[in-house]
Backbone bond lengths (Angstrom), bond angles and torsions (degrees), N, CA, C in turn:
res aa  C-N    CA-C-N  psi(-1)  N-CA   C-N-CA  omega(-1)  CA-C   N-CA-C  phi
1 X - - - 1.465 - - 1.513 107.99 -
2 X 1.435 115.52 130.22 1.373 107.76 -165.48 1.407 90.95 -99.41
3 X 1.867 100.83 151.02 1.994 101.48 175.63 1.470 79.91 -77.31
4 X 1.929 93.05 177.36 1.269 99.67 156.94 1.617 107.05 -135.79
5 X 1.461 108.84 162.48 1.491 105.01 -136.07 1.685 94.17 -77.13
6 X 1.146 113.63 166.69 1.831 127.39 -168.71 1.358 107.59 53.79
7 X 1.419 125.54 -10.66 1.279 97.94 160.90 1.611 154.06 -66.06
8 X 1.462 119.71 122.86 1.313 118.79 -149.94 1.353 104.31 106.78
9 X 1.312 151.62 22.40 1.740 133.45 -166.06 1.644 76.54 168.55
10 X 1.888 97.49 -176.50 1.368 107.38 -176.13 0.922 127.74 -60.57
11 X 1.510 161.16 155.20 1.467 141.23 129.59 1.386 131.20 -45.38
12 X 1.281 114.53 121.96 1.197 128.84 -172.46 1.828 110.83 -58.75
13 X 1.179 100.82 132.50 1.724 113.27 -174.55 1.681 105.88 -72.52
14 X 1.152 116.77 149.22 1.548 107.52 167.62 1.516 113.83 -60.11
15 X 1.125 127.11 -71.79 0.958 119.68 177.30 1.863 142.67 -42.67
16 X 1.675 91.72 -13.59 1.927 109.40 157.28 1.745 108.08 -51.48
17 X 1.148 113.17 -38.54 1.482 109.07 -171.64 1.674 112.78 -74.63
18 X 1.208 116.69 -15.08 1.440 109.59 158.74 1.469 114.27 -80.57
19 X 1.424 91.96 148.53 1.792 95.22 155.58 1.638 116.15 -63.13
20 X 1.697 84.45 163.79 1.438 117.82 -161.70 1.972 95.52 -26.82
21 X 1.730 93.65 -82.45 1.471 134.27 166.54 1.519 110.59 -21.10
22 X 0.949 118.55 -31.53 1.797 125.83 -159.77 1.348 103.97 -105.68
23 X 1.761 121.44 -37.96 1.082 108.50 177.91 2.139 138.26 -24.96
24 X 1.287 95.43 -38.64 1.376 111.97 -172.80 1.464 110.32 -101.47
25 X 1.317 144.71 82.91 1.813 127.29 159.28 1.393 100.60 -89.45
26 X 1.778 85.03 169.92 1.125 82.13 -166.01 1.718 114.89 131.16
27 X 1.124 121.77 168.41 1.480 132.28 170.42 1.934 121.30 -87.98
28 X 1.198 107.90 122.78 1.737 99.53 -175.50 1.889 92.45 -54.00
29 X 1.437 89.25 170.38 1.663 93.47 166.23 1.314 131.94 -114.79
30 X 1.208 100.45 135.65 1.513 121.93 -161.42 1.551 115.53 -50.19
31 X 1.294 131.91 106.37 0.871 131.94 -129.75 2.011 97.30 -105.04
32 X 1.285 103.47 -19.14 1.472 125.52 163.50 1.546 117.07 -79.82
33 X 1.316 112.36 -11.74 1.691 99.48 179.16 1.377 114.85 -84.35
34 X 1.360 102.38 167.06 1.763 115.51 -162.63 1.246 110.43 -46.27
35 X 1.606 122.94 -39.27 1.603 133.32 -175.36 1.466 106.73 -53.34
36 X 1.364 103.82 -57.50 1.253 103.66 -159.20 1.868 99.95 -88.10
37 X 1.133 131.79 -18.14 1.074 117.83 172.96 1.759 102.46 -82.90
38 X 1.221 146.89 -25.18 1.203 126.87 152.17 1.643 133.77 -43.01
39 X 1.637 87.92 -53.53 1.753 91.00 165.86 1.522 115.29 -58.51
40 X 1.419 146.30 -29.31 0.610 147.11 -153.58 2.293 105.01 -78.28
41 X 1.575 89.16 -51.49 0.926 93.96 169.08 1.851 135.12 -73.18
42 X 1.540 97.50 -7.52 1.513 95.36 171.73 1.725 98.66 -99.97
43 X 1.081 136.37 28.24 1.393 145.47 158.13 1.083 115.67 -106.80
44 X 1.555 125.29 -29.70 1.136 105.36 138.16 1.714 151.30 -72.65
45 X 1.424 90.08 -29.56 1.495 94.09 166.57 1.305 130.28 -65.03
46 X 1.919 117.77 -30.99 1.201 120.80 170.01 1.552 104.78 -76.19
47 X 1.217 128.30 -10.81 1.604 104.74 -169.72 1.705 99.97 -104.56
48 X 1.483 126.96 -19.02 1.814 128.04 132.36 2.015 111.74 -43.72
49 X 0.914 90.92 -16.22 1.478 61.75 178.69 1.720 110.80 -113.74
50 X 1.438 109.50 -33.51 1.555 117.37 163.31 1.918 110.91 -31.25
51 X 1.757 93.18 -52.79 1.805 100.59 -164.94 1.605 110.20 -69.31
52 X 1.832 103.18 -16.00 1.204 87.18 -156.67 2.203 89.14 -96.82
53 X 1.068 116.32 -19.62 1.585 111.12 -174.96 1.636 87.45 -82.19
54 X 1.424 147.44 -18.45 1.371 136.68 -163.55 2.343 87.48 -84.21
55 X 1.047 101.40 -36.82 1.723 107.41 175.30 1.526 113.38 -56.80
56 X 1.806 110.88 -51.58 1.411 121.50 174.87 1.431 104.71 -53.89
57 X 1.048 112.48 -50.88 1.956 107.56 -172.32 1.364 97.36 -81.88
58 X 0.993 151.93 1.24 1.695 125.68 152.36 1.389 99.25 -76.34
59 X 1.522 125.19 -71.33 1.449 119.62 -175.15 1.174 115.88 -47.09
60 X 1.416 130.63 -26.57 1.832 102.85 172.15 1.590 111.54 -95.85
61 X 1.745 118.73 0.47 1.308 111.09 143.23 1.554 117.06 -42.91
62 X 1.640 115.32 -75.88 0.935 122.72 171.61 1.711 131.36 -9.12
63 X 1.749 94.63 -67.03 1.442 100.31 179.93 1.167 118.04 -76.79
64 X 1.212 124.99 11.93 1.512 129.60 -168.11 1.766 96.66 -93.74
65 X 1.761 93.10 -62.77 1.538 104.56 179.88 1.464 114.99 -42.44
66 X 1.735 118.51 -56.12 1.172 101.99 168.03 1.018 130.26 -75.04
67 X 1.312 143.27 2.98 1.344 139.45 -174.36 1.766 102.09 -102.72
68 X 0.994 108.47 -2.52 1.777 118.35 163.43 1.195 112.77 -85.06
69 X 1.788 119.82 -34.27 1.512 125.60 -170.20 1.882 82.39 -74.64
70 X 0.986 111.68 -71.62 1.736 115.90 -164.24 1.664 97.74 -30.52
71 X 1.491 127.65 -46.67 2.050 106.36 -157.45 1.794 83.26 -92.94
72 X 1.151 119.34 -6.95 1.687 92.83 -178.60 1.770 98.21 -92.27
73 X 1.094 120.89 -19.63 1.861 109.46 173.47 1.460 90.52 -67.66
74 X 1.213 131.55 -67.11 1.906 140.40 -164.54 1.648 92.64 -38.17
75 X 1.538 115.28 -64.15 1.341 110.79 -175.87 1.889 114.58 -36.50
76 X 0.712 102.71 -43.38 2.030 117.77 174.12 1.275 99.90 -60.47
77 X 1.286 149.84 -26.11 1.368 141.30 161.25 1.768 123.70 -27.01
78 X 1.420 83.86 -49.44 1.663 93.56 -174.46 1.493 119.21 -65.94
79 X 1.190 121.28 -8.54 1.194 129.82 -166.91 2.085 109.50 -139.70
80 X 0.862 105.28 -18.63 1.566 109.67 178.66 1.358 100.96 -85.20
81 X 1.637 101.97 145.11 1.307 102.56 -169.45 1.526 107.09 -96.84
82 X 1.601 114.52 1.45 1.352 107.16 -171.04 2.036 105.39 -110.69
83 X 1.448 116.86 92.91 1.694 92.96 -161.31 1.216 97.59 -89.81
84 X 1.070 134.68 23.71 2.041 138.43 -169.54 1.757 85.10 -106.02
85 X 1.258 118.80 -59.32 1.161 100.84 164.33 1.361 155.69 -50.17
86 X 1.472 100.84 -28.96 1.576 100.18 173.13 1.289 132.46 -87.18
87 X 1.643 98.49 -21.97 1.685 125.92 -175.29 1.636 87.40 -71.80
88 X 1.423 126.48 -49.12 1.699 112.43 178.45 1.284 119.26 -39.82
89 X 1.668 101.18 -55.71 1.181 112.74 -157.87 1.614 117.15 -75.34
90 X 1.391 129.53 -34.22 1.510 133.15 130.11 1.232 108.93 -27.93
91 X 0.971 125.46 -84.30 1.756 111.54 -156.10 1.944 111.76 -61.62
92 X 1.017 96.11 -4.27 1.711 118.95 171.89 1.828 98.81 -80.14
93 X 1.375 91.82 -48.26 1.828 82.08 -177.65 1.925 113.23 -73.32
94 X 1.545 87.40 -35.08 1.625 81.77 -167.73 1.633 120.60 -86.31
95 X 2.104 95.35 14.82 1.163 95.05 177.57 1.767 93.19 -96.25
96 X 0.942 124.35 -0.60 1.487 130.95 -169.20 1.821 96.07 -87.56
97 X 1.440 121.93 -57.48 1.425 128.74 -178.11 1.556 103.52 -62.86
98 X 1.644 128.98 -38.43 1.418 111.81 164.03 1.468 130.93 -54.10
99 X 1.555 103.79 -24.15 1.468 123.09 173.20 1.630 114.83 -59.60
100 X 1.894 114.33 -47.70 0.903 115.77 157.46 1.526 133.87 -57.95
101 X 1.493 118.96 -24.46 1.214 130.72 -172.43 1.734 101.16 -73.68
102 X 1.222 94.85 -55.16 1.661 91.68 178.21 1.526 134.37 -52.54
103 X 1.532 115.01 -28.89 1.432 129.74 150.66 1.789 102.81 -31.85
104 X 1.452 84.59 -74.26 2.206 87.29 -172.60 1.574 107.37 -53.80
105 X 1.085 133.64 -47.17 1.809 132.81 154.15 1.330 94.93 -2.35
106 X 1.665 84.86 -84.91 1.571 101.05 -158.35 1.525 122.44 -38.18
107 X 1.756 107.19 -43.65 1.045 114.91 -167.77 1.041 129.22 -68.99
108 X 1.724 113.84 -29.93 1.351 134.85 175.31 1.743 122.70 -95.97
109 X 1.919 95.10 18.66 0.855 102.34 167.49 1.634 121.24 -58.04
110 X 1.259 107.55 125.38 2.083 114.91 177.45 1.318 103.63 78.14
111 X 1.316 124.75 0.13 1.635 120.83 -163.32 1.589 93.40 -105.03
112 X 1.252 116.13 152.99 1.923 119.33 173.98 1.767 79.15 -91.34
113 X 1.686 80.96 126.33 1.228 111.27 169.94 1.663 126.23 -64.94
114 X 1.301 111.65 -21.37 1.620 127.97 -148.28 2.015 74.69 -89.69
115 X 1.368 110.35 -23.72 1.512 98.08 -167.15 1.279 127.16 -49.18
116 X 1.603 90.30 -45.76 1.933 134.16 -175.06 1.749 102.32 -83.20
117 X 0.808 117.02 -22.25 1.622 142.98 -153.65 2.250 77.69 -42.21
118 X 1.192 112.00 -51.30 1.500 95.78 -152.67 1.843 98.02 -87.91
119 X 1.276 115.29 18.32 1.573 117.43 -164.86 1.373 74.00 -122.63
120 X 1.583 155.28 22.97 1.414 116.48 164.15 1.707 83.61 -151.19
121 X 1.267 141.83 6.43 1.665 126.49 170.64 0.927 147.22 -72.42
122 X 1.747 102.05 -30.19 1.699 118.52 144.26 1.582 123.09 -42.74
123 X 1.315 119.00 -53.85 1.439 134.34 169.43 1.704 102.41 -55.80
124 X 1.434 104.96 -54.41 1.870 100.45 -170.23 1.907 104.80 -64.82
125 X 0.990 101.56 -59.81 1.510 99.38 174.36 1.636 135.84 -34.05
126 X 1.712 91.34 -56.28 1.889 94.99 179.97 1.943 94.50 -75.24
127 X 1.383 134.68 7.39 1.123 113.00 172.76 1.083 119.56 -124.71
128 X 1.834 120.72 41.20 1.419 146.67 -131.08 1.924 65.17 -155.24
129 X 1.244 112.15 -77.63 1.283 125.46 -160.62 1.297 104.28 -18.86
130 X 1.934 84.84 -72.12 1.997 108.31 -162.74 1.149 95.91 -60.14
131 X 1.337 131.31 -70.47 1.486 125.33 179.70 1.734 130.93 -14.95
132 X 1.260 92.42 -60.93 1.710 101.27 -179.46 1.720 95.22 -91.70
133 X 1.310 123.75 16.85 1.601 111.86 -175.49 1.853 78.21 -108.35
134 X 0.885 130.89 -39.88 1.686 131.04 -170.75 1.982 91.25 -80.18
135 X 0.886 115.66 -48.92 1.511 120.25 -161.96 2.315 105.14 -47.44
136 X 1.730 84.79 -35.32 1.550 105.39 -171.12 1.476 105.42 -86.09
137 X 1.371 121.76 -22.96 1.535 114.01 -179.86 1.495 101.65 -63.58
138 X 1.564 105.48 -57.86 1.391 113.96 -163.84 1.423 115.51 -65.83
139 X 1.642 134.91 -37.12 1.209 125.72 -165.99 1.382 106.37 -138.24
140 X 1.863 121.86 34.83 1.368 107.86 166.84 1.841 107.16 69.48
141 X 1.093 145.02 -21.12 1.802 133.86 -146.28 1.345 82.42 -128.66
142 X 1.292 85.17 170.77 2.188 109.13 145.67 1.252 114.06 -101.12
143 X 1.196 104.63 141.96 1.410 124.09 -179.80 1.989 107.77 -75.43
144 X 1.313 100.67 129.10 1.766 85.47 176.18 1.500 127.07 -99.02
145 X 1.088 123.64 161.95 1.776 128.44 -170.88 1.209 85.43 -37.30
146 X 1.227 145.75 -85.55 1.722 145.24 -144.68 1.086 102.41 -37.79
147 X 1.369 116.43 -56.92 1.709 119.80 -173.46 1.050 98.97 -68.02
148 X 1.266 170.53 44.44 1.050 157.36 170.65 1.462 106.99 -142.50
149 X 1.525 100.62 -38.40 1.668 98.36 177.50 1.344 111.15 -81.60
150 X 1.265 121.99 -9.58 1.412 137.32 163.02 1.441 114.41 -70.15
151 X 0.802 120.09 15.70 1.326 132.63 177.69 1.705 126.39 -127.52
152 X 1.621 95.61 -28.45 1.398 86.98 -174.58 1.868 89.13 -111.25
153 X 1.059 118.60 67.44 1.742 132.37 175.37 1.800 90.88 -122.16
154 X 1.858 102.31 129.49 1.161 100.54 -148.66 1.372 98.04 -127.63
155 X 1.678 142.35 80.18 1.529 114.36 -150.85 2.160 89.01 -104.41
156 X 1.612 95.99 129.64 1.708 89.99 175.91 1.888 107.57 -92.47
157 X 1.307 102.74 144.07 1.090 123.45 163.49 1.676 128.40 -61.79
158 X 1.657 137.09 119.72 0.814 118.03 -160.18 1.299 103.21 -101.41
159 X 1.495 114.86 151.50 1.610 118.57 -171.42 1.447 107.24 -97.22
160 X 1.742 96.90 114.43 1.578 111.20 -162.19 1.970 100.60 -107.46
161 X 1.266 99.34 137.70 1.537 120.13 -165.90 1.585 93.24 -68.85
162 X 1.073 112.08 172.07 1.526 124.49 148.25 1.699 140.32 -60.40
163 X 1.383 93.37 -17.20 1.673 99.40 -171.99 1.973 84.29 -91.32
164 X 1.656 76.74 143.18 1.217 99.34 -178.34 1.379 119.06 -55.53
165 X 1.483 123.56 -63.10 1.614 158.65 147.64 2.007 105.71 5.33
166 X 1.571 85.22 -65.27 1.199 119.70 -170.46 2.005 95.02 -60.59
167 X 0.965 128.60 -80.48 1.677 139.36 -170.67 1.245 110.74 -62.20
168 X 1.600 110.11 -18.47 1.531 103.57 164.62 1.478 108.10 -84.70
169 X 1.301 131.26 -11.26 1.741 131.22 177.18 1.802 86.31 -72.41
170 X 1.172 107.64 -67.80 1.817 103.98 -173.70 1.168 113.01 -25.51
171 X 0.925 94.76 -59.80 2.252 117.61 -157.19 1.562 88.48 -36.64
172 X 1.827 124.18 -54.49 1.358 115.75 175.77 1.298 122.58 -79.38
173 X 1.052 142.96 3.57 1.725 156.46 177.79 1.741 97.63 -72.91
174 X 1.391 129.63 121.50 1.002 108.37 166.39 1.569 130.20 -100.42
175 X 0.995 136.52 163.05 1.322 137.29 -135.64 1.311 114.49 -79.59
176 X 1.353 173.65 -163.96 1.516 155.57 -172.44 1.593 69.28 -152.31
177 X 1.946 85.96 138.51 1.141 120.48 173.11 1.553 115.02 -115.06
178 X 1.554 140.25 149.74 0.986 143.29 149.15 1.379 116.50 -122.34
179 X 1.820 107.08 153.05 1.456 98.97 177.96 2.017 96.32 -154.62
180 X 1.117 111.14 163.16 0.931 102.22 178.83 2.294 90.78 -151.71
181 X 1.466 88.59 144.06 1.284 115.93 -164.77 1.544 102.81 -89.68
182 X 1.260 139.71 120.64 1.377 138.67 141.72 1.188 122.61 -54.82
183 X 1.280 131.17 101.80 1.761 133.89 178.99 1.010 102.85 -59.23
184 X 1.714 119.63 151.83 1.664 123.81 170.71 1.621 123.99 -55.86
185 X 1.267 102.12 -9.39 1.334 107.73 -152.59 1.777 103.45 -100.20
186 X 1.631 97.41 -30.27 1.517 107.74 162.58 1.326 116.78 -68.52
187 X 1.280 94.84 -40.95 1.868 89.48 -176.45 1.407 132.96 -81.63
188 X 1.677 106.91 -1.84 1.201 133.34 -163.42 1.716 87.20 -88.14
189 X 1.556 111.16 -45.50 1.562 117.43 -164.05 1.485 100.67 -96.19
190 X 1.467 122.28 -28.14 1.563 94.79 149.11 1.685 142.62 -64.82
191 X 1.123 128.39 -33.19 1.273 152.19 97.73 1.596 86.13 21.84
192 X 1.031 150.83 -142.55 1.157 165.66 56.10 1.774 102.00 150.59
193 X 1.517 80.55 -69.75 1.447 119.85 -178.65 1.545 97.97 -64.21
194 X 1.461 119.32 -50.99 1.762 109.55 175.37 1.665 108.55 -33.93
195 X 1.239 116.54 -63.80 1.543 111.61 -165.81 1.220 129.02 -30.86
196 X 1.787 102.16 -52.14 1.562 96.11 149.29 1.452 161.54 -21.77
197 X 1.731 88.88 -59.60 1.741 95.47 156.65 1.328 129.93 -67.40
198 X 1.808 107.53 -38.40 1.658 106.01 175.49 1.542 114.67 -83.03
199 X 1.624 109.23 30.44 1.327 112.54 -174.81 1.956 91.02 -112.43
200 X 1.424 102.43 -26.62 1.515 97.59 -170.22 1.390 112.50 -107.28
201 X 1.619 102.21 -1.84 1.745 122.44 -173.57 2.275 90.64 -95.90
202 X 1.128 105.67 -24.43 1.517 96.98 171.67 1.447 112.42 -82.26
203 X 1.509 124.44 -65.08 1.631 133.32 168.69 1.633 103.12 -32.13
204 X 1.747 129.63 -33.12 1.032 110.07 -178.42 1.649 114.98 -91.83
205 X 1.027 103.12 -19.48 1.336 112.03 175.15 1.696 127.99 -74.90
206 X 1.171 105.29 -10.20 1.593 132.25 170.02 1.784 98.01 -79.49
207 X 0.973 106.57 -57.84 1.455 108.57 -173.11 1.657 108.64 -58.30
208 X 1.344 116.78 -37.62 1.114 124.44 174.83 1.893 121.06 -67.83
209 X 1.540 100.69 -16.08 1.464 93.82 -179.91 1.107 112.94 102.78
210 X 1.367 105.78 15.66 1.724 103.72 -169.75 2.258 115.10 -130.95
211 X 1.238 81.16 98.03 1.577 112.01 -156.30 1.643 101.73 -62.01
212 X 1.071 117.69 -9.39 1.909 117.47 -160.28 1.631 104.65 -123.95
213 X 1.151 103.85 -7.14 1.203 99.27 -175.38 2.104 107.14 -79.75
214 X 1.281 100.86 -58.39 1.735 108.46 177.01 1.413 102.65 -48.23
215 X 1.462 119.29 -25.89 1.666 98.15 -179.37 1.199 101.01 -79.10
216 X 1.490 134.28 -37.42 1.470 117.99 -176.05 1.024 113.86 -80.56
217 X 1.848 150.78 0.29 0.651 167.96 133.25 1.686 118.65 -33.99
218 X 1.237 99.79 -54.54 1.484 108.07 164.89 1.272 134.04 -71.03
219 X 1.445 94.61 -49.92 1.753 105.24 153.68 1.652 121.18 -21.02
220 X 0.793 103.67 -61.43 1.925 146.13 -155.51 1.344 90.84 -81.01
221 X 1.344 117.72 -64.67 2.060 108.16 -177.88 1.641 94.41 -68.48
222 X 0.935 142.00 -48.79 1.549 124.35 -159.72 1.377 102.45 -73.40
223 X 1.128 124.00 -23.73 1.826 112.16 177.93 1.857 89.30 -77.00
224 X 1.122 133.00 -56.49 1.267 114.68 -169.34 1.445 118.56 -54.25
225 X 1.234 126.20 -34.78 1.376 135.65 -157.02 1.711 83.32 -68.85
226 X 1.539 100.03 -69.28 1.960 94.92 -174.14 1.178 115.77 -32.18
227 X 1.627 120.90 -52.61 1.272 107.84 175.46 1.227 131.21 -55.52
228 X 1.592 124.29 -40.73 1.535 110.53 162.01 1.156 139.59 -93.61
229 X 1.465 89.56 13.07 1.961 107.96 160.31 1.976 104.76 -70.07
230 X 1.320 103.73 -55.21 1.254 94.57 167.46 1.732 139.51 -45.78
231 X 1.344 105.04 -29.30 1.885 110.02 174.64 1.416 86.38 -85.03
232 X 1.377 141.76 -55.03 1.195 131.69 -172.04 1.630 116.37 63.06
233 X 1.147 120.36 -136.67 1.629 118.83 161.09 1.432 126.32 -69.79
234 X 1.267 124.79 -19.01 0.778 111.96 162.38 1.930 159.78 -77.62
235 X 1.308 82.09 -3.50 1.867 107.42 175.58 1.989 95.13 -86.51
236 X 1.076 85.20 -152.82 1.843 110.54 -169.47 1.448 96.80 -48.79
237 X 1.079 135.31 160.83 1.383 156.18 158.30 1.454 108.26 -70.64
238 X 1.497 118.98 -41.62 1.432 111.31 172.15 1.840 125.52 -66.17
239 X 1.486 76.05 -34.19 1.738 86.29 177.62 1.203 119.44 -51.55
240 X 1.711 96.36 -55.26 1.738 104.09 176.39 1.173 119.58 -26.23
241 X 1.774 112.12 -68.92 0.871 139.16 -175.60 1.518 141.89 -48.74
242 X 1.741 98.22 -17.40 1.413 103.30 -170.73 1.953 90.04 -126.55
243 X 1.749 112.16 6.00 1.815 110.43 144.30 0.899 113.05 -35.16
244 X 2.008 135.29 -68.38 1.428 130.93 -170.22 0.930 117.12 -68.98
245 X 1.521 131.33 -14.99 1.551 121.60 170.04 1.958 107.35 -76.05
246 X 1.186 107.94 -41.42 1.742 110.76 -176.75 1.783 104.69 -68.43
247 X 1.323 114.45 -31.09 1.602 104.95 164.57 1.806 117.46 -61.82
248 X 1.495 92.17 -49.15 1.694 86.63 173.39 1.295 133.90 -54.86
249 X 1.513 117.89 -22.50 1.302 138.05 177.45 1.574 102.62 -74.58
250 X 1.541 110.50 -43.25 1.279 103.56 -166.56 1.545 109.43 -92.02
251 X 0.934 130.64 -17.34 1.463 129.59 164.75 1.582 121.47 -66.05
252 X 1.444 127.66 -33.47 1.300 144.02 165.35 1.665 97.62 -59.23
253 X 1.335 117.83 -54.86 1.254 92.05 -175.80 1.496 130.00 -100.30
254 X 1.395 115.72 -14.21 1.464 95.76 132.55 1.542 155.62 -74.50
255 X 1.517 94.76 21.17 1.671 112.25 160.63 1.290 114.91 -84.97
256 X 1.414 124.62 -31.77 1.555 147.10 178.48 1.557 99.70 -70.27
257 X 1.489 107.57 -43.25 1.775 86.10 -174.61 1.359 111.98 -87.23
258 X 1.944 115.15 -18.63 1.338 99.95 -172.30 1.441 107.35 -84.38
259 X 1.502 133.74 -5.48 1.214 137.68 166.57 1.818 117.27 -84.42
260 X 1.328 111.53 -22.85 1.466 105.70 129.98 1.283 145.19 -57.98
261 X 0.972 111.57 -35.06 1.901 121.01 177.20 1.707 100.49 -65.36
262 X 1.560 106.80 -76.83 0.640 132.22 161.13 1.750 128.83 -7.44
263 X 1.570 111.78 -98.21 1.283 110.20 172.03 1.576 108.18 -122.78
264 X 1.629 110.08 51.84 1.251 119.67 178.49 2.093 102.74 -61.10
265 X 1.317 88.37 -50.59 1.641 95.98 -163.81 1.572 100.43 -68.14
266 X 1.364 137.85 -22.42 1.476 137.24 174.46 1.122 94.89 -51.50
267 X 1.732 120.55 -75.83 1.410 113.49 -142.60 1.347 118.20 -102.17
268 X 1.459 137.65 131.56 1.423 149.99 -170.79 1.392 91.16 -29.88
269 X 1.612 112.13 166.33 1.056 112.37 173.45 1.806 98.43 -95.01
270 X 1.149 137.21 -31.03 1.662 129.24 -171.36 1.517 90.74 -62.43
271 X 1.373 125.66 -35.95 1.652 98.56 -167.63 1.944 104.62 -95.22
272 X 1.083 123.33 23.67 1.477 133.21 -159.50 1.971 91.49 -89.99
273 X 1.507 129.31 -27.59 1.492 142.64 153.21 1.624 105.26 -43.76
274 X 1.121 111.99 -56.95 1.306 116.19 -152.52 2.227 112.47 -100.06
275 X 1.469 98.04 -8.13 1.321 95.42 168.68 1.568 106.21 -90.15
276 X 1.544 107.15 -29.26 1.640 97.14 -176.62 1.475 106.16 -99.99
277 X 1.124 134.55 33.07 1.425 142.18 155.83 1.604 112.71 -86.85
278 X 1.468 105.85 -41.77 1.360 123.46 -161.85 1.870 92.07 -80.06
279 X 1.112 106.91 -27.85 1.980 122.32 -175.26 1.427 93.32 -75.84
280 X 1.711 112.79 -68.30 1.605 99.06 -171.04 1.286 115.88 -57.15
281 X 1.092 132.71 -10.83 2.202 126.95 -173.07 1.635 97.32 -101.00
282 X 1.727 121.70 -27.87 1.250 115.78 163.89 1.335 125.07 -62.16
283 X 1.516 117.60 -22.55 1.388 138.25 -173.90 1.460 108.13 -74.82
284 X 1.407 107.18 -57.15 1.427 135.66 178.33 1.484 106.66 -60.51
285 X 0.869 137.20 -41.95 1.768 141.13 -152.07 1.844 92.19 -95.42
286 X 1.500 97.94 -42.13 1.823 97.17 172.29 1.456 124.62 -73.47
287 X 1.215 90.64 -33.79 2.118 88.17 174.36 1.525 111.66 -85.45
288 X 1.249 118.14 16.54 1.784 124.02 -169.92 1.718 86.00 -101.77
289 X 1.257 105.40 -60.14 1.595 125.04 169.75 0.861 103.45 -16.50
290 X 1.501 122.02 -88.07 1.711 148.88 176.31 1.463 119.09 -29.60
């Protein structure tokens, strides 16, 4: 029985049967013709555009990190006795993360943004969070996209010499603007993600003795929830998705207020931390169940 050859292993290529050397006749390729000087230039354009989304994902690292430092100082609200101080000192940080924001402006200056869109949403989101997580200490509401995109409008100042001659050419130059837009879809999932904090900014505020805050707190998640009860399945896939996390938030803390109403006046207020701690992991341990 004769084998037959490559059987069992790869099949041999036609061109294996030449030597090494022989494989190729023929003319090298012209390394000046139109083909290859086109390709040349979409290797460059893709490897400009690789460096410049590998830049976007450090900076919305960046703004992420700080925009995590900003809700854990806010979290200290509930318990610091100075809140003129901390609200400065936040809006000091998140004037530092707009600083970062304006870099990505810059970067996506003339560029469609939707390109980069997944190299800067992590960053846009957690600073959607802090934003409307500071926006709610101070005035009870949510802050809306407008206000926010009103914020990240960026006009730079030009650095004018001393000669007179010279700053009078400026004076007519007009000033370069940057701005960068929050999509609905970020702000919908920052949004989202807030509940969380005013879910752990109420539980801490109980501990603190402070009885009025979880009702407005609750207030405040049930108008949001309606609202994204209303897109329901039908908006973003992320949205959907992060509904069951904003119910969980909101059920924990209306367990806190109805065990305030409830047997607010039974239990001390120093141990009022530690009965609804023992509620949220009872809460938690049952929907793991489920």
């Amino acid at each position: 029985m004769s084998n037959k050859e490559g059987s069992g292993g790869f099949r041999k290529r036609k061109h294996d049967n030449f030597p090494h050397g022989q494989r190729r006749e023929g003319k090298d390729v012209n390394s000046s013709s139109a083909v290859m000087v086109a390709f040349k230039l979409f290797q460059q354009e893709l490897d400009t555009r690789h460096d410049k989304y590998e830049r976007l994902v450090k900076l919305s690292r960046d703004i992420t990190v700080e925009s995590k430092r900003t809700i854990f100082l806010l979290h200290r609200i509930t318990s610091a006795p100075d809140v003129e101080e901390i609200m400065n000192e936040s809006e000091s940080k998140l004037e530092a993360v707009r600083q970062k924001i304006k870099q990505v402006a810059q970067e996506l200056w003339g560029e469609d943004m939707y390109q980069y869109h997944r190299a800067i949403t992590p960053g846009l989101q957690e600073y959607v969070e802090a934003v409307s997580f500071q926006h709610f200490i101070k005035t009870r509401s949510l802050i809306s996209v407008d206000e926010i995109n009103k914020q990240l409008v960026f006009i730079s100042e030009d650095t004018r010499e001393e000669n007179d001659t010279i700053s009078s050419d400026l004076d007519d130059k007009p000033l370069c603007t940057w701005s960068l837009k929050v999509t609905p879809v970020d702000y919908l999932l920052g949004v989202a993600d807030l509940t969380g904090e005013l879910m752990r900014m109420c539980i801490n505020s109980v501990g603190n003795g402070d009885i009025d805050t979880p009702f407005e707190v609750s207030q405040f998640l049930r108008q949001i929830y309606d609202g994204f009860s209303f897109i329901g399945n039908t908006g973003p896939y992320e949205v959907s998705k992060k509904l069951y996390t904003l119910k969980q938030s909101l059920a924990k803390v209306e367990n806190a207020c109805y065990a305030l109403k409830v047997r607010g006046s039974e239990i001390p207020k120093h141990m009022l931390a530690d009965v609804f701690s023992a509620k949220t992991e009872m809460i938690d341990r049952e929907e793991g169940i489920s």
